[in-house]
C-alpha positions as CSV (number, residue, x, y, z in Angstrom):
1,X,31.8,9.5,-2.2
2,X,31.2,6.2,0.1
3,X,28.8,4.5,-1.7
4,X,31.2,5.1,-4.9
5,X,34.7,3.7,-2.6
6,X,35.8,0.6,-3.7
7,X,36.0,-0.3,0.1
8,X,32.1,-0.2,0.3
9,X,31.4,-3.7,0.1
10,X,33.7,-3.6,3.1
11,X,31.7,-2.2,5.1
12,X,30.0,-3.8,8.1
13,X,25.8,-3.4,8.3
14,X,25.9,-1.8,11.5
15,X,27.8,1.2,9.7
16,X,25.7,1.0,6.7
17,X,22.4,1.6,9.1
18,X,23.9,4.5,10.7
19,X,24.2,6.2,6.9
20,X,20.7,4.9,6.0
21,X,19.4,7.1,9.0
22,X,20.9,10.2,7.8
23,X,18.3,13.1,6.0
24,X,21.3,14.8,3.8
25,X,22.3,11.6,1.7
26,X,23.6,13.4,-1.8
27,X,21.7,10.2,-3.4
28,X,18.3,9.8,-5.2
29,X,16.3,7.0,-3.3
30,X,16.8,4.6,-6.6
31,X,20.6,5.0,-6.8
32,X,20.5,3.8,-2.7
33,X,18.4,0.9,-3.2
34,X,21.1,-0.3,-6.4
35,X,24.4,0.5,-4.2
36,X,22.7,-1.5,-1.1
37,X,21.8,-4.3,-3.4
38,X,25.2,-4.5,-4.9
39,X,26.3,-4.7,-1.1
40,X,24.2,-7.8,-0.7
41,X,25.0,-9.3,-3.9
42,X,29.0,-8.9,-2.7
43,X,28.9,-10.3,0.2
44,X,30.5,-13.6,1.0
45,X,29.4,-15.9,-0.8
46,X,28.5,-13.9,-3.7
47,X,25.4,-13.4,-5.5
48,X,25.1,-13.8,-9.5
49,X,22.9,-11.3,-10.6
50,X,22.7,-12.5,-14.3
51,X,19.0,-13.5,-14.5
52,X,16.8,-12.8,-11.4
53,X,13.8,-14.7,-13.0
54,X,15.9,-18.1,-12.8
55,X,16.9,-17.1,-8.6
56,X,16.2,-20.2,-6.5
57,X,14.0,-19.7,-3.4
58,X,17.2,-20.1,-1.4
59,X,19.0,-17.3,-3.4
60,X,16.4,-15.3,-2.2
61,X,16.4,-15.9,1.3
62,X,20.3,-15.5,1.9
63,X,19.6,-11.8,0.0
64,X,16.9,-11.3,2.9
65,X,18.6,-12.1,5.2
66,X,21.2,-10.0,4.1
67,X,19.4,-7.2,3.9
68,X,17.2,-7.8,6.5
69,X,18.2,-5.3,8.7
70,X,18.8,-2.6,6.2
71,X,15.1,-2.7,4.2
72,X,13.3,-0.1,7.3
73,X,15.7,2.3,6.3
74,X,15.3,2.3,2.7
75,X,13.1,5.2,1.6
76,X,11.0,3.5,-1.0
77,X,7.9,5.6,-1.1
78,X,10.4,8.4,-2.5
79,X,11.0,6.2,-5.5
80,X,8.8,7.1,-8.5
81,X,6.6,4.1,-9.8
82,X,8.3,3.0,-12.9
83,X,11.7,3.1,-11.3
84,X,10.1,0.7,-8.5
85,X,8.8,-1.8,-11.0
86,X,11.9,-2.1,-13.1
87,X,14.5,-2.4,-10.2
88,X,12.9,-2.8,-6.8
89,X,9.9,-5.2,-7.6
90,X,11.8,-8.0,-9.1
91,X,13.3,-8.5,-5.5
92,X,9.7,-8.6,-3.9
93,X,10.3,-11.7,-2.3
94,X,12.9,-10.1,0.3
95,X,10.7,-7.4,1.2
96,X,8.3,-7.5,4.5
97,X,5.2,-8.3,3.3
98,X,3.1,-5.5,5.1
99,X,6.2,-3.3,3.3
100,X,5.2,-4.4,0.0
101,X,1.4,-4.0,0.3
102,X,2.0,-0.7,1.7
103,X,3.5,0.2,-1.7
104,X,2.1,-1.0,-4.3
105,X,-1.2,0.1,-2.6
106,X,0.5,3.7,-2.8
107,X,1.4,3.0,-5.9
108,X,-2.2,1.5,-7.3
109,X,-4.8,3.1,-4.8
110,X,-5.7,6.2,-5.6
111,X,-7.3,6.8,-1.3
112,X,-4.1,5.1,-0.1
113,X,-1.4,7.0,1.8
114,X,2.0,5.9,3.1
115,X,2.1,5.0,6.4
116,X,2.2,7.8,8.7
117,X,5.9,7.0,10.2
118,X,7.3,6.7,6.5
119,X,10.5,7.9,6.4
120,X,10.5,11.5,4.3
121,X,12.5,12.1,1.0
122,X,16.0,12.9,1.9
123,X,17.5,16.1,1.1
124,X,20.0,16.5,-1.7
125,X,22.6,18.2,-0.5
126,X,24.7,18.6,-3.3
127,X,22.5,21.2,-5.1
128,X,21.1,22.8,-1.5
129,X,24.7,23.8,-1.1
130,X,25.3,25.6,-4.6
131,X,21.8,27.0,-4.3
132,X,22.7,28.4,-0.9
133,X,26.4,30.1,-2.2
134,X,24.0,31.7,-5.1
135,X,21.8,32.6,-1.8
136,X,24.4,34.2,-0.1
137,X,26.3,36.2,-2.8
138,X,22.3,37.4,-4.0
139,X,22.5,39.1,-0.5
140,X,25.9,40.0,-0.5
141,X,24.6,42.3,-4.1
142,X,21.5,43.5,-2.4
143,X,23.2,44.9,0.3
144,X,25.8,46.6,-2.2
145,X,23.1,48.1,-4.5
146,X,20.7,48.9,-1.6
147,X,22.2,49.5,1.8
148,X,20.3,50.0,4.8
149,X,20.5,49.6,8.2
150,X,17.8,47.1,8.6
151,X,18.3,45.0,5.4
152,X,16.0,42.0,4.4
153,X,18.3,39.5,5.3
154,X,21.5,38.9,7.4
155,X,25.2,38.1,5.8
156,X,27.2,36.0,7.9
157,X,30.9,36.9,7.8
158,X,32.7,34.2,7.4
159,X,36.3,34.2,6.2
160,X,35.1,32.0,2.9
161,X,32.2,34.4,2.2
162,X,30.5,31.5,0.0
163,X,30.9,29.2,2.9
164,X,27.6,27.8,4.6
165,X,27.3,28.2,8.2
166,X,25.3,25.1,9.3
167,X,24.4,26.5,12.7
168,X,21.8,28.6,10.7
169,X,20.5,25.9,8.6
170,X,16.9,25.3,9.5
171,X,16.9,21.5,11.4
172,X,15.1,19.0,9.7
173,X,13.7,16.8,12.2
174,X,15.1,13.2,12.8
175,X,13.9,10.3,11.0
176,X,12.4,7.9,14.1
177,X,14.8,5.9,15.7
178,X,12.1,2.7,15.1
179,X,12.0,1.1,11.8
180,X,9.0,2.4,10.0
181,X,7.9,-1.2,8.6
182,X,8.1,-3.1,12.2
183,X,4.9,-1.6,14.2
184,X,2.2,-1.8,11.5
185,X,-0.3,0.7,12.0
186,X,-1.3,2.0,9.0
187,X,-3.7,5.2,9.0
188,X,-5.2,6.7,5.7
189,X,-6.1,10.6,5.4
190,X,-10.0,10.9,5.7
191,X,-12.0,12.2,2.9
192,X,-13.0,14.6,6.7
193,X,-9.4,15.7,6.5
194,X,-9.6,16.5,3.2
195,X,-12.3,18.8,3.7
196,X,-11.0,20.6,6.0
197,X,-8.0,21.6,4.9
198,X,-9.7,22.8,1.9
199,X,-12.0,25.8,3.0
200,X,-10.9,29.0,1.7
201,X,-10.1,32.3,2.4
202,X,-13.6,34.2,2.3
203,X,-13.6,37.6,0.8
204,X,-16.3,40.2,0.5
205,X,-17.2,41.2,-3.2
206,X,-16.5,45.0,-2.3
207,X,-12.6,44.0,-1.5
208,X,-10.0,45.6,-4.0
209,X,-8.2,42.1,-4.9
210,X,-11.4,41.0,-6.5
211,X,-11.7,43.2,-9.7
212,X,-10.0,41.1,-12.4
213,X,-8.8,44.4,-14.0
214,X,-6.6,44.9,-10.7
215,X,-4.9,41.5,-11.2
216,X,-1.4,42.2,-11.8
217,X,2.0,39.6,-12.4
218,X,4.9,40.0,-14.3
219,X,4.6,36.2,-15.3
220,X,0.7,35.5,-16.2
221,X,-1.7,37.6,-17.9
222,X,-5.4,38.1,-17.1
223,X,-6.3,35.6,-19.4
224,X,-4.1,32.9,-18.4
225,X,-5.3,33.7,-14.6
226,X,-8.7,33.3,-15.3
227,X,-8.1,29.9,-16.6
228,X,-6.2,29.2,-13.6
229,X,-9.3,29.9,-11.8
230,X,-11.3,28.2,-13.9
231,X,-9.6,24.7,-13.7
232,X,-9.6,25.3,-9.8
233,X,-13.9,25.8,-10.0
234,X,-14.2,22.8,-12.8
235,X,-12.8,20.2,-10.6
236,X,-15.8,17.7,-9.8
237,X,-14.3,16.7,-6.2
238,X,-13.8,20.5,-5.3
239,X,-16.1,21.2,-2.2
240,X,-16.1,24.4,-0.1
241,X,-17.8,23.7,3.2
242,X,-19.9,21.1,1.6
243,X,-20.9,22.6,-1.2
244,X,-19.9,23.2,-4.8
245,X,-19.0,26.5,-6.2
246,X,-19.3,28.4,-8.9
247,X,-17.1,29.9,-11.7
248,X,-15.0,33.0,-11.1
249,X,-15.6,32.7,-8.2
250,X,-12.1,33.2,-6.5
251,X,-9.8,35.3,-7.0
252,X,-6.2,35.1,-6.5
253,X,-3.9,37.9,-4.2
254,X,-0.1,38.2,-4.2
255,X,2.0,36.8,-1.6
256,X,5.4,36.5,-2.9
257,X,7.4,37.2,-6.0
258,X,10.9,36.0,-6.6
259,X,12.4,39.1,-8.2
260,X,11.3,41.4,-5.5
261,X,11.6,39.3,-2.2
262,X,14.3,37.2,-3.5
263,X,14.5,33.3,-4.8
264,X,15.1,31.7,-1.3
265,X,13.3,28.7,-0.2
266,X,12.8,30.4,3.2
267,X,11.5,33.7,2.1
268,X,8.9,31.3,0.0
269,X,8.0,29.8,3.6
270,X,8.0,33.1,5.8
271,X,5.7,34.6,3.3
272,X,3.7,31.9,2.0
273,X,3.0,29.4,5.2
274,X,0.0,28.7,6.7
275,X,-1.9,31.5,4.6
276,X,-4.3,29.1,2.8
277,X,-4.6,27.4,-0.5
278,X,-2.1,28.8,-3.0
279,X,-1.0,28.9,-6.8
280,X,2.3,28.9,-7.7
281,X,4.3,30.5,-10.9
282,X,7.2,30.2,-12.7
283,X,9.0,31.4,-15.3
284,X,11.8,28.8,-16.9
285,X,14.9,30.6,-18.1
286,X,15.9,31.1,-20.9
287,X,12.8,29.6,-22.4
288,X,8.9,30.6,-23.2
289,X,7.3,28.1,-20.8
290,X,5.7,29.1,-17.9
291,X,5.0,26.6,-15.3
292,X,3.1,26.0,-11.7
293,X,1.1,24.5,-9.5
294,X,-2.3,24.6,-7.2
295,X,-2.0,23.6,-3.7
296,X,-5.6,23.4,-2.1
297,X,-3.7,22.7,1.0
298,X,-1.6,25.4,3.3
299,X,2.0,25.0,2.7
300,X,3.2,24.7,6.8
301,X,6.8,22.9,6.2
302,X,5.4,20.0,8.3
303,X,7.8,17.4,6.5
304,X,4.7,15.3,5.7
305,X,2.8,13.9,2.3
306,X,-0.6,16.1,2.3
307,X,-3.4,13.8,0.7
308,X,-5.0,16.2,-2.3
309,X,-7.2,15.4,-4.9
310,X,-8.1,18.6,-6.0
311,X,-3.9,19.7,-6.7
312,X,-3.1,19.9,-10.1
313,X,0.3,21.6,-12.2
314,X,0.2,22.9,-15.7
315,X,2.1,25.0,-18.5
316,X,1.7,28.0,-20.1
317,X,3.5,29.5,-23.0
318,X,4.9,33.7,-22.8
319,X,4.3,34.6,-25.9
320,X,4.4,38.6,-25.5
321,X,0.5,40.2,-26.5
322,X,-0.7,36.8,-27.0
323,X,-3.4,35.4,-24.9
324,X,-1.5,32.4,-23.8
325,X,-3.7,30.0,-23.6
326,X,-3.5,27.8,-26.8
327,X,-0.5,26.2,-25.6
328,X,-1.3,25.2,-22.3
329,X,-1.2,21.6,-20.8
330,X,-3.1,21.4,-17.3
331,X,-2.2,17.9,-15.9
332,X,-4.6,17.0,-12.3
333,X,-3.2,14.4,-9.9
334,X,-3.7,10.7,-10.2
335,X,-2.5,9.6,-6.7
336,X,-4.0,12.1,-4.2
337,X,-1.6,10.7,-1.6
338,X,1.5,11.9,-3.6
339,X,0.3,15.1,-4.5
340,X,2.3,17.5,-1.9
341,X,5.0,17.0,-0.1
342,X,5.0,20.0,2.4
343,X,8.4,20.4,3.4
344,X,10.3,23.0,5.2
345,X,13.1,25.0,4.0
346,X,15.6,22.3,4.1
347,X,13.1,20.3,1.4
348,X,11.8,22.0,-1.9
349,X,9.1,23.3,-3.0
350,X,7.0,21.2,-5.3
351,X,3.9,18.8,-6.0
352,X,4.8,14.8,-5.5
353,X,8.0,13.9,-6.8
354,X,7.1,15.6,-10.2
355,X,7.6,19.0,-9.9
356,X,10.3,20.6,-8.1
357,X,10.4,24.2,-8.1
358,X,13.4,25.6,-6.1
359,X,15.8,22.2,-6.9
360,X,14.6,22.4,-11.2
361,X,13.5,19.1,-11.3
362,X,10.2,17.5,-13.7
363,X,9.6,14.3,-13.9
364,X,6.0,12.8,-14.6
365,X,5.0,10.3,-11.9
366,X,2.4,11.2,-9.7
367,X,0.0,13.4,-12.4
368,X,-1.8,12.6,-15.2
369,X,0.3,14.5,-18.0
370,X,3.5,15.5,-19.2
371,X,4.0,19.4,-18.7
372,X,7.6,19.7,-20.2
373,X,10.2,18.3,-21.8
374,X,12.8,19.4,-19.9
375,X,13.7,17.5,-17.0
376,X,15.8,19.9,-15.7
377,X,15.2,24.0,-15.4
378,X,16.1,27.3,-13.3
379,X,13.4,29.4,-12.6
380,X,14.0,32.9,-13.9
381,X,11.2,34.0,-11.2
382,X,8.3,33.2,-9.4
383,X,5.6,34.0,-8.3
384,X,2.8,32.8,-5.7
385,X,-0.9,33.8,-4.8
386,X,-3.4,33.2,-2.0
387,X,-6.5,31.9,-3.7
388,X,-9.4,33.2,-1.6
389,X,-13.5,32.5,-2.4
390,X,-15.8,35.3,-3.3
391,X,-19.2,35.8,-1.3
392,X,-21.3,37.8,-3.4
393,X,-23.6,40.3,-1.1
């Protein structure tokens, strides 16, 4: 890889911004920021990096003005809090100031967003492209166990049949061409906005989705649903059109299940967008936890942060007959304005930079607790539901 060449410090800045702007960097945000650091500390003359706390101010300002031009397109609001104290903030001084307030206020704040023309997480390549050979030879076995002349999903031939055709990858939509720290107009999501993303669904009490005994998933039982509901109705900030509700009373309808529509991102987004708020499910393979998330907010692959402070994720364990809810940890967000990312199907599918369904990711940064030890799963399936708000006649 470039950054990993031994030519790297070789390269000029005006090639290094041209890789900066690219989405599909195979890089975590924090392993960027160290190999453009290293970059600036090799440069001619070089940098001693032994003790940053003993830096003179003018150590400082040739790294800034090495940098300088480098910093817009440095995605730091994908980089999780701890990581940005232990490796970013000790370089402070070389970052714009407005830059700096912007993220520790993100970081701090709980009613502070990024800036609206923040650069997006990048996508991760690497893993999209094993995830979409297991995509393609999934259909290439549906269509040998169940042919038909209209089947769910099209196989591209291609003389590598595990080869991805690009042409039918989903854009993602260009970074902007202006550097996101320069123009500093900085916008928070209104409580207003909040609101009204929030109303639900309205059903009548006479539909057939509303009858808990009906309720049926392969991955929760009734039990564990109805404290799913629950935690949505005890949340204290949890408004429908102004006023509060009450318990049970929402019920949750199938959209989507992994096992019968398939375990693609893009089936997830052609059955799950812009139906309302939603709970996900998922089972971890080869283990007993069961995982998830609520998203108050429609999922509408907008490739933006979606203020919430009503999300939350939690943990279940599938114990068989059991009730499953003794081991349960249900952890609500901290920082509303990392609490969805609502990508499209070239992003994942998961709450902040915590919980990444599609990808197998965890990592606490964003919510209050610790759902899992594992900080790296594959879902065995999933499920997702339309939560919808019952009006008793």
């Amino acid at each position: 890889m470039l950054f990993m060449s031994n030519n790297f410090f070789l390269l000029k800045e005006s090639v290094l911004i041209k890789i900066l702007k690219r989405d599909d960097l195979d890089l975590q945000e924090i392993d960027i920021w160290r190999y453009i650091l290293k970059w600036g500390l090799e440069q001619d003359p070089p940098l001693i990096l032994s003790d940053i706390k003993r830096w003179t101010n003018e150590e400082f300002y040739i790294l800034e003005k090495r940098l300088h031009n480098l910093i817009p397109f440095i995605r730091f609001f994908s980089i999780p809090a701890t990581q940005y104290y232990k490796e970013v903030r000790p370089f402070k001084n070389i970052l714009p100031e407005k830059l700096r307030e912007d993220i520790e206020a993100f970081y701090i704040l709980s009613n502070n967003a990024p800036p609206p023309d923040a650069l997006p997480p990048r996508k991760l390549y690497r893993r999209e492209t094993i995830h979409r050979r297991q995509q393609m030879r999934d259909e290439i076995n549906y269509n040998i166990n169940y042919p038909t002349t209209n089947p769910r999903y099209s196989i591209i031939h291609l003389e590598n049949p595990f080869q991805i055709d690009r042409n039918n990858i989903t854009p993602t939509p260009a970074p902007p061409e202006t550097p996101p720290y320069t123009l500093g107009n900085h916008k928070n999501i209104s409580d207003s906005d909040i609101k009204t993303k929030n109303k639900l669904p309205i059903e009548r009490e006479n539909s057939p989705i509303l009858n808990i005994s009906d309720f049926k998933s392969s991955l929760i039982n009734k039990h564990q649903a109805k404290r799913i509901i629950r935690w949505i109705n005890d949340n204290k900030n949890f408004l429908v059109c102004g006023e509060r509700v009450n318990n049970n009373s929402h019920v949750l309808e199938l959209l989507s299940r992994g096992s019968r529509d398939g375990m693609f991102i893009g089936t997830f987004h052609s059955l799950c967008d812009n139906k309302g708020p939603t709970v996900i499910v998922a089972k971890v393979k080869e283990s007993k936890n069961i995982i998830g998330g609520y998203n108050p907010n429609p999922w509408t692959s907008s490739n933006k942060w979606v203020k919430s402070a009503e999300s939350f994720i939690f943990s279940f364990k599938s114990d068989g007959n059991r009730e499953g809810i003794d081991d349960i940890i249900l952890s609500r967000i901290k920082n509303p304005c990392a609490a969805i990312f609502d990508g499209d199907a070239n992003y994942d599918v998961g709450f902040g930079l915590d919980l990444q369904l599609f990808l197998g990711t965890y990592e606490r940064n964003y919510y209050e607790k610790k759902i899992m030890e594992e900080k790296r799963f594959t879902m065995e399936d999933y499920e997702v539901f339309l939560v919808k708000r019952v009006i008793n006649e």
